[in-house]
C-alpha positions as CSV (number, residue, x, y, z in Angstrom):
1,X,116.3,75.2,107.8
2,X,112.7,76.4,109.3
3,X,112.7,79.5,111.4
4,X,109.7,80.6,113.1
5,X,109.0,84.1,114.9
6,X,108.2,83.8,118.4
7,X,108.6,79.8,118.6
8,X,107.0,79.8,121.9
9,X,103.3,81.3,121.2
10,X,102.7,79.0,117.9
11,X,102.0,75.5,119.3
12,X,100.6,72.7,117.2
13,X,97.9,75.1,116.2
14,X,96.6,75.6,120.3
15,X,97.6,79.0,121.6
16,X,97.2,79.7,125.3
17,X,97.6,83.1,126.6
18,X,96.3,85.7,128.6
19,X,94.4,89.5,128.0
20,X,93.0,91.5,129.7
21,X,89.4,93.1,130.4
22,X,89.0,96.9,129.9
23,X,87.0,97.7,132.8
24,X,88.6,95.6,135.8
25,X,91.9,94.8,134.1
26,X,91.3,90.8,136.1
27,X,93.5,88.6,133.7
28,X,91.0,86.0,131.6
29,X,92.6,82.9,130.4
30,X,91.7,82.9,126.9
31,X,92.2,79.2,124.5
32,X,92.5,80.1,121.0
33,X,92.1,76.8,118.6
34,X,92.8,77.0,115.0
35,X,90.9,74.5,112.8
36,X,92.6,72.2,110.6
37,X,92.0,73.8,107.5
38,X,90.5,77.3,106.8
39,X,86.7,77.2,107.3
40,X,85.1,79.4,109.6
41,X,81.1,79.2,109.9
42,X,78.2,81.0,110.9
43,X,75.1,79.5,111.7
44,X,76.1,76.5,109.6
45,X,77.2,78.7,107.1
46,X,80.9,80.2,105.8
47,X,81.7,83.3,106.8
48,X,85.0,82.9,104.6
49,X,84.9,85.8,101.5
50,X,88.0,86.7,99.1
51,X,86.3,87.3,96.0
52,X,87.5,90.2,95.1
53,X,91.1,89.2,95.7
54,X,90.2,85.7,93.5
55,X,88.9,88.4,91.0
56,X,92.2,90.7,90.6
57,X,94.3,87.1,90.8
58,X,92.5,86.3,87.6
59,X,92.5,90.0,86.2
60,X,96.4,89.3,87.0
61,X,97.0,86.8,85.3
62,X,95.2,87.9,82.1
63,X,97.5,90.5,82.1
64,X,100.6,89.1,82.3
65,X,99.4,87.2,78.9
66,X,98.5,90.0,77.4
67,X,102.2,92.2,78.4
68,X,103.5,89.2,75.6
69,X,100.9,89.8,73.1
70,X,102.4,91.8,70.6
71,X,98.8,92.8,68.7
72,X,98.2,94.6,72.3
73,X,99.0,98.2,72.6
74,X,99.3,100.8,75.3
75,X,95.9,102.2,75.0
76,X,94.3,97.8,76.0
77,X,97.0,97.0,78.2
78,X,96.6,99.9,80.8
79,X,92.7,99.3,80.7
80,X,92.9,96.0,81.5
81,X,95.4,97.1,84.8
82,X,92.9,100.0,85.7
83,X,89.6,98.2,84.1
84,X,86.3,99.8,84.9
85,X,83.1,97.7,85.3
86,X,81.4,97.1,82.0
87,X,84.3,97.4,80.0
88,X,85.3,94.4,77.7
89,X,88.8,94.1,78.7
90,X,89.0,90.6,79.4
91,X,88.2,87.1,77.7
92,X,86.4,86.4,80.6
93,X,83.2,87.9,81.1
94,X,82.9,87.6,84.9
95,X,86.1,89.7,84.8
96,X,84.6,92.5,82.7
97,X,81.4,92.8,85.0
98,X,83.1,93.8,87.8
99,X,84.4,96.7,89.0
100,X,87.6,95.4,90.8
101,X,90.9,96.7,89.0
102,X,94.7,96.1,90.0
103,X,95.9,99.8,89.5
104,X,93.5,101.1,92.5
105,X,95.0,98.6,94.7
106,X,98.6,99.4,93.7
107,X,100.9,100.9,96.3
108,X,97.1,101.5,98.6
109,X,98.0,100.4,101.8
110,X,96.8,102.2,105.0
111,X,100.0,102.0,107.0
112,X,102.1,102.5,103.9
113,X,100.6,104.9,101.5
114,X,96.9,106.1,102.9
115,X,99.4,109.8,104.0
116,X,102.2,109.1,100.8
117,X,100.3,110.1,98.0
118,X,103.5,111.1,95.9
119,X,105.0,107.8,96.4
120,X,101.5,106.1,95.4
121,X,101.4,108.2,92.4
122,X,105.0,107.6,91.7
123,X,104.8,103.7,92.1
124,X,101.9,103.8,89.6
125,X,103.6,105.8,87.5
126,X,106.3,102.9,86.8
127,X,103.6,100.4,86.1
128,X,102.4,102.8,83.1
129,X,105.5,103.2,82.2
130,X,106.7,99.9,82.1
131,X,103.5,98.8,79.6
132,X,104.6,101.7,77.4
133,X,107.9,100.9,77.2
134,X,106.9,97.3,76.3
135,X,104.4,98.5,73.7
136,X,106.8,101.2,72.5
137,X,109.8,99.5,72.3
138,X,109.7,95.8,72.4
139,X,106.4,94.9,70.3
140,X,107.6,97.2,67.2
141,X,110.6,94.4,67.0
142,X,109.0,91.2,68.2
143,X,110.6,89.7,65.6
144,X,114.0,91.0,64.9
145,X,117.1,90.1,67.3
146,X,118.1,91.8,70.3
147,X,121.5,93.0,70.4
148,X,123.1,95.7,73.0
149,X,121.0,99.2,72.7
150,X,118.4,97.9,70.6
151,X,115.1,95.8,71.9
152,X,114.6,92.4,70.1
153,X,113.9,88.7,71.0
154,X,116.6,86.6,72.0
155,X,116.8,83.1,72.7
156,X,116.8,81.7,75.9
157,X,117.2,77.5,75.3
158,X,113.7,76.3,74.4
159,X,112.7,79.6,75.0
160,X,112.6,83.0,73.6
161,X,112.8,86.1,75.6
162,X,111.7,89.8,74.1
163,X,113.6,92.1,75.7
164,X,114.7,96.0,75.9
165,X,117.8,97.6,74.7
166,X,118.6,97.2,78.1
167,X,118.2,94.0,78.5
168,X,114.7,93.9,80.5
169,X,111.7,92.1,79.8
170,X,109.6,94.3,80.9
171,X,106.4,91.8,81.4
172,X,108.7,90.3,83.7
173,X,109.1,93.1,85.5
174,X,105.6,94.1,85.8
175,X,104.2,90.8,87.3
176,X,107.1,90.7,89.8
177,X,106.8,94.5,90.5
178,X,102.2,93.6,91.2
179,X,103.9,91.1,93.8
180,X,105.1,93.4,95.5
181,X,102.9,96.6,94.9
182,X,99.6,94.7,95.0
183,X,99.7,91.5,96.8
184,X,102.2,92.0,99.3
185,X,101.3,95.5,100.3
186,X,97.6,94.8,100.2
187,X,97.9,91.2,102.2
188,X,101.2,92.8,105.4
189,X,99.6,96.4,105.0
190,X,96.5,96.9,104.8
191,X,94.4,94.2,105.6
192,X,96.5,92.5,108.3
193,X,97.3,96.2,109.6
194,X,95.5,97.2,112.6
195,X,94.4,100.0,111.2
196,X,92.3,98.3,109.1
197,X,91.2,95.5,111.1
198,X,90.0,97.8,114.3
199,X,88.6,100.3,112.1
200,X,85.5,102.4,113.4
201,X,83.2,100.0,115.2
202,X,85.3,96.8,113.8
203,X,86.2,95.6,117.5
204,X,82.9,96.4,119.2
205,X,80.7,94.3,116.8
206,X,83.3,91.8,116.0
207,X,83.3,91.0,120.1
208,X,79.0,91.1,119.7
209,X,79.1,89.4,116.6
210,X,77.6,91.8,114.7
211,X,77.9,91.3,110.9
212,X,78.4,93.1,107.8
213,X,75.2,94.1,106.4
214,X,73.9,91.5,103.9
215,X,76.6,89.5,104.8
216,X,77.5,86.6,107.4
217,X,80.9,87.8,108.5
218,X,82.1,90.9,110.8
219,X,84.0,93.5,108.8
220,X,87.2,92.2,110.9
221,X,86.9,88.2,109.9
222,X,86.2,89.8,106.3
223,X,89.6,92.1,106.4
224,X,91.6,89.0,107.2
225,X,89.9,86.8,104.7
226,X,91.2,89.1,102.3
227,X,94.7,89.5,103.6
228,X,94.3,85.4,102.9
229,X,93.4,86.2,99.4
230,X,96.1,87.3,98.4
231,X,98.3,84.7,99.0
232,X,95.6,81.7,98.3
233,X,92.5,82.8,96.4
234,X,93.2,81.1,93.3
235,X,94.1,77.3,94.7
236,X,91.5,74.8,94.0
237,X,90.9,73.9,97.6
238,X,91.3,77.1,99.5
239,X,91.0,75.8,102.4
240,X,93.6,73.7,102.5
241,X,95.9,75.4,99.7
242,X,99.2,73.8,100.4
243,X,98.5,70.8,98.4
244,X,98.6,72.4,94.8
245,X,101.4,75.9,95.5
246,X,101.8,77.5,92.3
247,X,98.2,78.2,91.7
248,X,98.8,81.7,90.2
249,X,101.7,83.4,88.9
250,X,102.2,85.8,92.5
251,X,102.8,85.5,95.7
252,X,101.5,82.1,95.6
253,X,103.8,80.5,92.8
254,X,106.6,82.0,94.7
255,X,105.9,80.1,98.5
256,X,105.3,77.4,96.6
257,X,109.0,77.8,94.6
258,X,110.5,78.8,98.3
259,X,108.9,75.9,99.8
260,X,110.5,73.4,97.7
261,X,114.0,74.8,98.5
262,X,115.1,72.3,101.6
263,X,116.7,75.6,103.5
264,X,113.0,76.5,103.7
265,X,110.8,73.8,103.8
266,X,108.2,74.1,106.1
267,X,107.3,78.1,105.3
268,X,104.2,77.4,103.4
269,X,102.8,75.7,106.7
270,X,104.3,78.6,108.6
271,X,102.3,81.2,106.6
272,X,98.9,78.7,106.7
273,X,99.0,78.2,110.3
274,X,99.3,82.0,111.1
275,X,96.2,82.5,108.8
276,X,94.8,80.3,110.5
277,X,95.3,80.9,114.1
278,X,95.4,84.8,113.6
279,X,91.3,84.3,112.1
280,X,90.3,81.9,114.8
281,X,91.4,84.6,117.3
282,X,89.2,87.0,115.9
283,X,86.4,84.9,116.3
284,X,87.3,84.1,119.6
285,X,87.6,88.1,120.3
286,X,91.4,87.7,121.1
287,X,93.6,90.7,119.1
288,X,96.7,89.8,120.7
289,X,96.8,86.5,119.5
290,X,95.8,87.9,116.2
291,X,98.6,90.5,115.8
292,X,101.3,88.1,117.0
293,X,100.0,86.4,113.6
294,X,99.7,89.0,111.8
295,X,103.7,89.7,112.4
296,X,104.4,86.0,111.4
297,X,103.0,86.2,108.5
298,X,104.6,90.1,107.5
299,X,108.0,88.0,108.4
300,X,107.5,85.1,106.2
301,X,105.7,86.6,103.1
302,X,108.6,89.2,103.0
303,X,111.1,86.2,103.0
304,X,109.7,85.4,99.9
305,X,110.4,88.3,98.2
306,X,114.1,88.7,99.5
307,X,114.7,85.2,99.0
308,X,113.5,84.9,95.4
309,X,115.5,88.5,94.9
310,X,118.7,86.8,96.0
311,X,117.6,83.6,94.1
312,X,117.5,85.5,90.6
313,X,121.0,87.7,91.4
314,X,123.2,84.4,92.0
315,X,121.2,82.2,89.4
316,X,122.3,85.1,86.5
317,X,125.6,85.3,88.4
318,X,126.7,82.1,88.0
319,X,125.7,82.5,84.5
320,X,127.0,85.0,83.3
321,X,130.6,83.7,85.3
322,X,130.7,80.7,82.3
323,X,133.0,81.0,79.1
324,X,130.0,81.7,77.2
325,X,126.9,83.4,78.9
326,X,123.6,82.6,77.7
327,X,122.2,86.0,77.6
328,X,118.8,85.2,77.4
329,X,118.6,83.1,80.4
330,X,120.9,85.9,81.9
331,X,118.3,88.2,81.4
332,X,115.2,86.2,82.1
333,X,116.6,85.5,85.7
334,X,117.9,89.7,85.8
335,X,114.2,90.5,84.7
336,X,112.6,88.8,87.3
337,X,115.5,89.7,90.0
338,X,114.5,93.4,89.0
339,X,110.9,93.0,89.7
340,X,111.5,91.4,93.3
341,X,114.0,93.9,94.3
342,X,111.3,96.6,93.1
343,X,108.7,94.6,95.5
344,X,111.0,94.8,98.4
345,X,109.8,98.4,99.5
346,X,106.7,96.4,100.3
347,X,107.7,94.3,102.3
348,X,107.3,95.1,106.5
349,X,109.7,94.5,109.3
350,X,108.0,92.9,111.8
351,X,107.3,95.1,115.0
352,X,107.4,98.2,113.0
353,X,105.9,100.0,110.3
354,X,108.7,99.9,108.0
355,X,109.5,98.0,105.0
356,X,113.0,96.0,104.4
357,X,114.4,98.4,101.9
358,X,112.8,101.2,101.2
359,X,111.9,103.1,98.2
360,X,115.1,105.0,98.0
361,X,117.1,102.0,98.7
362,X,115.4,99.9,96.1
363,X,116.0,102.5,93.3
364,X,119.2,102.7,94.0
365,X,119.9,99.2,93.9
366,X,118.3,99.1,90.8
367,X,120.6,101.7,89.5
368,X,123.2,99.7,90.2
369,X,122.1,96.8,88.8
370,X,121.6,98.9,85.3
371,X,124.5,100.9,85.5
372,X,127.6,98.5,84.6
373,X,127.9,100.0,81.2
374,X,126.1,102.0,78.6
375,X,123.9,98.7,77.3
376,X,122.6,97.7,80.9
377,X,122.4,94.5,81.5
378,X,124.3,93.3,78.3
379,X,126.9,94.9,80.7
380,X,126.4,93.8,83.6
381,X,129.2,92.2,86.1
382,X,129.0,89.1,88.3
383,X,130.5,90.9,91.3
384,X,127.7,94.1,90.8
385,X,125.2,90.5,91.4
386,X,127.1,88.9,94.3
387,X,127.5,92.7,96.5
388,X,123.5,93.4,95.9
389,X,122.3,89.7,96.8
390,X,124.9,90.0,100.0
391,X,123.3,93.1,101.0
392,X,119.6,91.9,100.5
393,X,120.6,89.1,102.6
394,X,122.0,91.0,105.6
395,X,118.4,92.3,106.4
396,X,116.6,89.1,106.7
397,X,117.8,86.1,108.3
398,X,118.8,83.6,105.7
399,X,122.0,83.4,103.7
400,X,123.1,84.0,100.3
401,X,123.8,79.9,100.1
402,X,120.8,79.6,101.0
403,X,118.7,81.8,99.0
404,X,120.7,81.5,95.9
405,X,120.6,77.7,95.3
């Protein structure tokens, strides 16, 4: 099943429409053409720039290796997530140059967090806490069994899981929770968000083609190439990224694991297109036709996150509904589950400036999830699963069938 918002204005990549001039308000006609892949030039040049979102892909991934590295302790773990230029945090030494860092851009959107300091403080806080609890709790037994109450490794078929007393992996948590936190509220809410986009003189140079200085791209065509960073900095050809999904372990695994469900083939070209056609109309100086993107691509990037959410839920339910759970698995699929429903309060409701589920919601959600019995998700029931994935469902417009297969 493919659903598209506003059907009518995306059109085999041509968009016609009509805006209006400021000073005579006379209608222009206005033909907006998206390329066939993502390359925008300047005097023969690019003008496409992500770096920076390539870089904290890369600083990602290091760091979900490291969450499972048992010599690691607190102390290296949360200066690799809030690493400061110069620093040797990383194997890489590109990565330890720079002065990028994933904590800075945690929960740092303008429309979400730029006047919600104590959330932003509070969302940080988790991620600390989350490495603490894995270096405090999980590394010590790395290599005694998990049992209910006390953290351990546990097996999970080829596979062994290291897990809480609870039941949580916690690096599994933390790479679904920077999903959310970093790439989804960086990419919906900041740099697709208006605010960011038409900031200052943005619009005014943008229109006279005035660039960034040093630089061969207006600070609006750079803003969106980073909102597109996010989502595809890390595939080989970034141009045309929809031939190898799965390129990092974020947001882009994920489309590319939503994409191969049959209820939603066809959302990967969805989310391309919109890039696409939303930066061609900033070159072409039309903001209409770039917001209506902008709001296809909020839509369809939080799919993603509540589909894989409900994915997770039924997968462990269906599990744990057998004669003989395998609890690893169980909690492999819970962990990750956890870590999407956590990203959900990042997500954005098209047409508004509100997430899916917000934070309130989320917590309490994952309250319930935790709450089944003393031991967490060693206690946790199949019907506590089915009633959360039922109401993530209800907000977006797919199914539980669908999502959970």
């Amino acid at each position: 099943m493919k659903r598209n918002l506003f059907p009518a204005i995306l059109l085999g990549g041509i968009l016609l429409t009509s805006c209006s001039n400021d000073d005579d308000n006379n209608p222009i006609d206005q033909q907006v053409n998206a390329p066939a892949t993502y390359s925008f030039e300047r005097g023969g040049e690019s003008t496409v720039d992500f770096n920076g979102q390539t870089t904290r892909l890369l600083m990602g991934g290091a760091l979900s290796g490291a969450l499972t590295d048992p010599t690691e302790t607190a102390a290296s773990l949360k200066a690799m997530y809030a690493h400061e230029a110069g620093v040797e945090n990383f194997e890489n030494p590109d990565l330890n140059t720079s002065n990028k860092n994933l904590k800075s851009k945690t929960a740092a959107s303008a429309d979400f967090y730029a006047s919600n300091t104590a959330d932003q403080f509070d969302v940080r806080a988790d991620f600390d806490t989350w490495i603490d609890a894995q270096a405090s709790e999980v590394f010590p037994r790395w290599n005694a069994a998990a049992s209910p109450g006390t953290a351990g490794q546990i097996a999970d078929g080829s596979s062994t899981r290291y897990v809480s007393g609870q039941g949580l992996e916690y690096n599994q948590v933390f790479v679904k929770g920077l999903i959310g936190a970093v790439m989804t509220d960086q990419a919906l809410n900041n740099y697709l968000s208006t605010t960011v986009l038409d900031e200052a003189g943005n619009i005014t140079d943008n229109d006279a083609g005035i660039t960034a200085e040093g630089k061969n791209y207006t600070n609006m065509e750079h803003k969106w190439d980073e909102a597109y960073g996010y989502v595809f900095g890390l595939n080989a050809d970034p141009a045309n990224p929809n031939n190898d999904l799965g390129a990092d372990s974020f947001l882009n695994k994920y489309l590319g694991r939503v994409e191969g469900d049959s209820d939603f083939a066809g959302i990967s070209a969805d989310i391309f297109e919109a890039f696409k056609l939303g930066r061609a109309a900033i070159v072409a100086g039309n903001y209409e036709v770039r917001d209506v993107q902008a709001e296809i691509i909020r839509e369809k990037i939080s799919e993603i996150v509540g589909i894989r959410s409900v994915y997770y839920l039924i997968q462990a339910k269906a599990i744990l509904e057998q004669p003989q759970p395998a609890y690893g698995t169980v909690f492999h699929d819970l962990s990750e589950a956890y870590g999407f429903i956590y990203s959900l309060q990042f997500t954005r409701k098209p047409g508004t400036m509100e997430p899916y589920f917000s934070r309130t919601e989320v917590q309490a959600m994952l309250d319930d999830l935790m709450d089944d019995g003393a031991n967490g998700l060693w206690n946790v029931q199949p019907q506590t699963l089915q009633d959360m994935a039922e109401n993530i469902a209800a907000r977006f417009d797919f199914t539980v069938t669908e999502a959970g297969s």
